[in-house]
N, C-alpha and C positions, 0 to 999 in steps of 0.2 A: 502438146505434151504436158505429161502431171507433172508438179512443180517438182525441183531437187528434193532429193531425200538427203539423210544422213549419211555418212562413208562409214565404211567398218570399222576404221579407229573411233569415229565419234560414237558407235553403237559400242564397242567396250568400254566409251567412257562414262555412258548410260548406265549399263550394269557395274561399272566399279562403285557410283554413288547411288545406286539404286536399292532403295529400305528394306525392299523385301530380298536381297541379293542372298545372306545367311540365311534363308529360308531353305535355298537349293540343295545345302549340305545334310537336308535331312530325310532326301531319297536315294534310290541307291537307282544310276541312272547309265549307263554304256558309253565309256569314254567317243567313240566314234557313232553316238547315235544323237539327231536332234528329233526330238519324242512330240511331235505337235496331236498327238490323237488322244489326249487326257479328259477327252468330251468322251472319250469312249470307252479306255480303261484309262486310271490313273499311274502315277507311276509306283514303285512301291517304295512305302515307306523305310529307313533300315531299321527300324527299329519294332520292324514286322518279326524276322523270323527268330529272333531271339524272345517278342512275348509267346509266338505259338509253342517254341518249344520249354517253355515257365507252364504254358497251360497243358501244354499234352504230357510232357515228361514230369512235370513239380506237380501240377493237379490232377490233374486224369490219372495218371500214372503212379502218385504217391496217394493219395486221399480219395480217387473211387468215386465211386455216389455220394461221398460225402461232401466231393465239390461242390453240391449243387447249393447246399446251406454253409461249406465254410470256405468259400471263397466266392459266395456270392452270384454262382451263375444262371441263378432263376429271377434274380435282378434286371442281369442286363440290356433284356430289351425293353425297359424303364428310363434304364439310367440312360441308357447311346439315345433314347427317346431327348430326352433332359438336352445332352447335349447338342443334338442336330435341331432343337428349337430354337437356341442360341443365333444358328444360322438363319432361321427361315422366320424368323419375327413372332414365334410365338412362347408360351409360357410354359415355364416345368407342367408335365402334368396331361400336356395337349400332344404330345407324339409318340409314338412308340416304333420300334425296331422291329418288324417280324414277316416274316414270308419275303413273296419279288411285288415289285411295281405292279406287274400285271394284275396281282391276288388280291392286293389291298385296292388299285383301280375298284375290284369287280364289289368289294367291301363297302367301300367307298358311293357308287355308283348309287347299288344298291341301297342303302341309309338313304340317299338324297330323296330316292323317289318311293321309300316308306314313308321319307318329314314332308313332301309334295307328292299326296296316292291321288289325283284328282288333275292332274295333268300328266299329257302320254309322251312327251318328246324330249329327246335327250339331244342336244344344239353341240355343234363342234367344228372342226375348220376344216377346208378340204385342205388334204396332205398333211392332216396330223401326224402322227407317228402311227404307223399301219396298229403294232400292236394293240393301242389303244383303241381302235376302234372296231378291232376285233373281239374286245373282250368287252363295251357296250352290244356289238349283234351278238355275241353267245350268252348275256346277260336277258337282251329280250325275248331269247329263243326260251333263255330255261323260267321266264315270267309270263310264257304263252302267245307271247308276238301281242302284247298289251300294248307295247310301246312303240316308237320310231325314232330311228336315228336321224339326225337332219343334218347335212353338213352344208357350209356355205364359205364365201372368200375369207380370210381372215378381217378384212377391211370392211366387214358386213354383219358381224357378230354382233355388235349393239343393236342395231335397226333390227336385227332376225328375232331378235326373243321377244315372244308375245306370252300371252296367255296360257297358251298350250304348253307352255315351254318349263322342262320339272329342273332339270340341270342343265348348266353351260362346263361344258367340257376342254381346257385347253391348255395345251403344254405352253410351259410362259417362253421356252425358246425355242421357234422352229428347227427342229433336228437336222433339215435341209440347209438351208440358206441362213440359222442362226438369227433370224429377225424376232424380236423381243415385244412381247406382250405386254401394254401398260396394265398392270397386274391389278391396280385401283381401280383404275379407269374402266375396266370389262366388269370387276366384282360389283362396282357400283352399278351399271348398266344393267346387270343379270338381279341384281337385289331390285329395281324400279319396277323391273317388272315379274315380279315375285318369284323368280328362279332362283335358286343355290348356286352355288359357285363352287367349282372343282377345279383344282389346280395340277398337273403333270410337271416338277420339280426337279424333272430328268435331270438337267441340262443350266441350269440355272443354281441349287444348292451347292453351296462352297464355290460358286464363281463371281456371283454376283449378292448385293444387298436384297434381300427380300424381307416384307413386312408384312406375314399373310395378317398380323392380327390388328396393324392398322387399314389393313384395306377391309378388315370385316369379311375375310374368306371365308367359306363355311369346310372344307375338307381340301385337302392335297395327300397329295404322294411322290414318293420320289426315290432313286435308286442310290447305292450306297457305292457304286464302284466307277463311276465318272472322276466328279471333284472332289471327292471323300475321301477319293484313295484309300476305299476298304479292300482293292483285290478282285480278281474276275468271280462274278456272281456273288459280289457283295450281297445283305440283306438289306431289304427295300426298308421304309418307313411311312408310317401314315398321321396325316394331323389332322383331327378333329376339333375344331372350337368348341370350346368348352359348355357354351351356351344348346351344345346339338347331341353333347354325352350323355344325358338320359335319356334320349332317343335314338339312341345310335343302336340300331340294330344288323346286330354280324351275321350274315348268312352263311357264316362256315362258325359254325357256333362250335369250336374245338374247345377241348379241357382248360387249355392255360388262358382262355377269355370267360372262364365257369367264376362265379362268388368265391367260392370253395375247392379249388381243383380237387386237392387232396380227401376232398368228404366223399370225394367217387358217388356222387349221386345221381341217381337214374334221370334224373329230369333238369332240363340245361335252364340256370339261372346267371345269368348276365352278370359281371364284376360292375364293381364302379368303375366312372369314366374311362381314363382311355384303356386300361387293361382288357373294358370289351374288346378292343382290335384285335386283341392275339387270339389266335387260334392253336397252332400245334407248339409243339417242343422247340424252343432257338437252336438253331447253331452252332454250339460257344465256341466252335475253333473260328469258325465264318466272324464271329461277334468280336475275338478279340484280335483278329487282323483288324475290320470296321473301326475299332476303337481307338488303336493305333492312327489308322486313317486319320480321323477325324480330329484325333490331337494335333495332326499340323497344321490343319485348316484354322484350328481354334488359337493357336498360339499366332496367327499372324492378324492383321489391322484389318476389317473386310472392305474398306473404305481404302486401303493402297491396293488391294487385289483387285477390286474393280478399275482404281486410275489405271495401272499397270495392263491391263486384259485390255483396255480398250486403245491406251497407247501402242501396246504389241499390232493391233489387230490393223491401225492408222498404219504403222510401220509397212508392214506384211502389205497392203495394198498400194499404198504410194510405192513402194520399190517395184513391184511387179506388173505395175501400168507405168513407172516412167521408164522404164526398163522393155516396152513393147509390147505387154504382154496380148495386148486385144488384136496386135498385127499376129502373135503367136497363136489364135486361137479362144485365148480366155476371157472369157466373159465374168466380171463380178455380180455372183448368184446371191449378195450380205446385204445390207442394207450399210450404205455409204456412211451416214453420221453414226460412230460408235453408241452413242445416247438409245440406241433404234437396233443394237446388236448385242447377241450375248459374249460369248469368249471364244466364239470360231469365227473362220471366216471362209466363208466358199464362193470357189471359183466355178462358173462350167467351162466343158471342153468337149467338144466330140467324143475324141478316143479319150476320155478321162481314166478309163478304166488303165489303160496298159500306163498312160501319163504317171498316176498313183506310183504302179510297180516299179517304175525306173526310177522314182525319188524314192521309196523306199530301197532298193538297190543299193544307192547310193548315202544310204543311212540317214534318208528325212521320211519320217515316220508319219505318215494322213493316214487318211480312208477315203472309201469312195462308197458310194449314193447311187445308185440307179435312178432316172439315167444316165448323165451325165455329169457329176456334181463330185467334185475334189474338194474332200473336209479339211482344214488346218484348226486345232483344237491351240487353244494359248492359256494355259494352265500359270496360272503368275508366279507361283510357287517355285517352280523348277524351270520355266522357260525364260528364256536372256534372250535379250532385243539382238545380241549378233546371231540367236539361233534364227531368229526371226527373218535379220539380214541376210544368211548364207541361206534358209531353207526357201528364200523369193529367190535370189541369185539360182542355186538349182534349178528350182519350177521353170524359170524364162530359158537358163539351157536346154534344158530336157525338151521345151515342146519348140523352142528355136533350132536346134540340131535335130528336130525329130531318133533323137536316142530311143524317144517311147516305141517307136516300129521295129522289134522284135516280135520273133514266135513264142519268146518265155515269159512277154509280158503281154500277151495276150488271153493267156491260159486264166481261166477264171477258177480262184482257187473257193470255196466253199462260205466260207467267210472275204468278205471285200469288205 
């Protein structure tokens, strides 16, 4: 049996002196709900719908197109740039706000293997995140089938890059199972042997420490509505190291990545650095929910965010293995030592699928993974070690009483 855990009084008494405790008061969050999916949307900030309605009713609404110069919203995917560097170890100057993950990936990708035209393969892990490697084969489809994708175990990525090899492709935290990429350690390995290094930031920006510009990354990307708490279909961002931005060329060469947008010139001349990334027009409602987001991330210590994510996540598994849960069915899909895990923690289960719906049901808020795989997202900001405590207490009833054996939690609803 796994060793005792804490009791629920001593988990309230965790969150009563817990640093980041005042952080929680500043989402707006369902008395009867514990919200563990902020790997997937965050929650929302409240000091959201009072800026949209400052930008849609006070600017849009009073000043017109002339928001775009007096209030500053041809800026913004600069400045949310500026601040989501803050996060991810790099410098004013190296990020920008614009498009989804997916767009700036293919941006992204693209550049790597114009700075490396002389090797064909693009390296990456089996069971990345599907998107992602869907948008490398539609990249070599529209470069002629020049190239190849190669994927291999995760535990095989330094010995695979050879010669051939143009980019190493990899999300720093598996979307599955939460198992965490030494983010140095691969960039280095992919740099011996003269590959670029690309980073997928999904899952990892605002949960964890990252230092793309001490490991010497060459490009990342990463989504704004996870740990950003920008709002469903946040805008993505992309980082370029600064050393790669005179050569960084955009193959969606849009107006607002042009020298001159406004000179409307017939023939596309590239900005300096990172303003080549943009392409079309921002979002400014999308941009100033994102910005919101991102100010609570930035107002908290990112060094108790990570203690805190990885204590939750210790919690969350010791209760739900001393608790029975492998005589229940589940299997721990995380990697054990938190040091080796991002801010989720997954379980399998057979019927994981209906398992999910009856903890949601019952107002504990995952996701589920095909095939089998039960997400618990632990977001530091707004998740309390008793959410933690009561949402393993559920999981062991629910597959201990088989509650999950209903016809309504069977039904597979469109999104899981």
């Amino acid at each position: 049996m796994a060793a005792a855990v804490p009791s629920r009084e001593e988990c309230l008494e965790l969150d009563r002196v817990d640093p980041l405790a005042g952080q929680r008061e500043a989402f707006a969050l369902p008395t009867d709900v514990i919200y563990l999916d902020g790997n997937s949307l965050g929650a929302l900030p409240k000091t959201v719908p009072e800026r949209l309605t400052t930008v849609a009713a006070g600017e849009w609404g009073q000043d017109l197109i002339g928001s775009w110069n007096r209030h500053g919203w041809i800026d913004l995917p600069l400045k949310l740039g500026d601040k989501i560097a803050r996060l991810i170890g790099a410098q004013p100057g190296e990020v920008a706000v614009t498009e989804s993950t997916s767009i700036n990936l293919f941006k992204a990708l693209y550049a790597a293997l114009e700075i490396n035209p002389e090797r064909k393969v693009i390296l990456s892990e089996v069971g990345n995140f599907p998107t992602d490697l869907y948008i490398v084969q539609g990249l070599i489809r529209a470069l002629g089938h020049r190239h190849e994708l190669r994927t291999v175990p995760a535990a095989d990525i330094a010995a695979a890059v050879d010669r051939d090899t143009a980019a190493v492709l990899l999300t720093q935290v598996n979307y599955r199972s939460g198992a965490l990429h030494d983010l140095a350690a691969v960039t280095r390995a992919a740099h011996e042997a003269g590959a670029l290094m690309v980073w997928d930031l999904a899952h990892s920006a605002g949960a964890l420490p990252v230092d793309l510009n001490g490991a010497e990354a060459d490009f990342a990307v990463g989504c704004g509505y996870k740990y950003l708490n920008g709002g469903p279909g946040a805008p993505a961002f992309i980082f370029v190291a600064r050393r790669h931005q005179a050569r960084f060329s955009n193959p969606l060469s849009g107006w607002l990545g042009h020298a001159a947008p406004f000179a409307f010139e017939p023939e596309y001349r590239p900005a300096a650095g990172i303003a080549r990334a943009l392409t079309g027009t921002p979002p400014i409602l999308a941009l100033a929910a994102l910005e919101a987001g991102l100010d609570t991330v930035l107002a908290a210590d990112m060094t108790l965010i990570r203690a805190k994510s990885m204590a939750l996540g210790d919690l969350f598994i010791r209760m739900v293995e001393w608790a029975g849960g492998e005589r229940s069915g589940l299997t721990l899909a995380s990697p054990r030592d938190a040091r080796q895990r991002g801010s989720q923690v997954s379980f399998r289960h057979h019927d994981g699928y209906p398992v999910m719906q009856a903890l949601i049901a019952r107002g504990v808020v995952g996701d589920f993974r095909a095939p089998d795989i039960l997400r618990f997202g632990f977001a530091p900001l707004y998740v309390r070690y008793v959410d933690a405590w009561d949402a393993a207490a559920a999981l062991i009833d629910v597959v201990a009483t088989r509650a999950w054996d209903r016809p309504e939690f069977k039904h597979r609803a469109p999104v899981t």
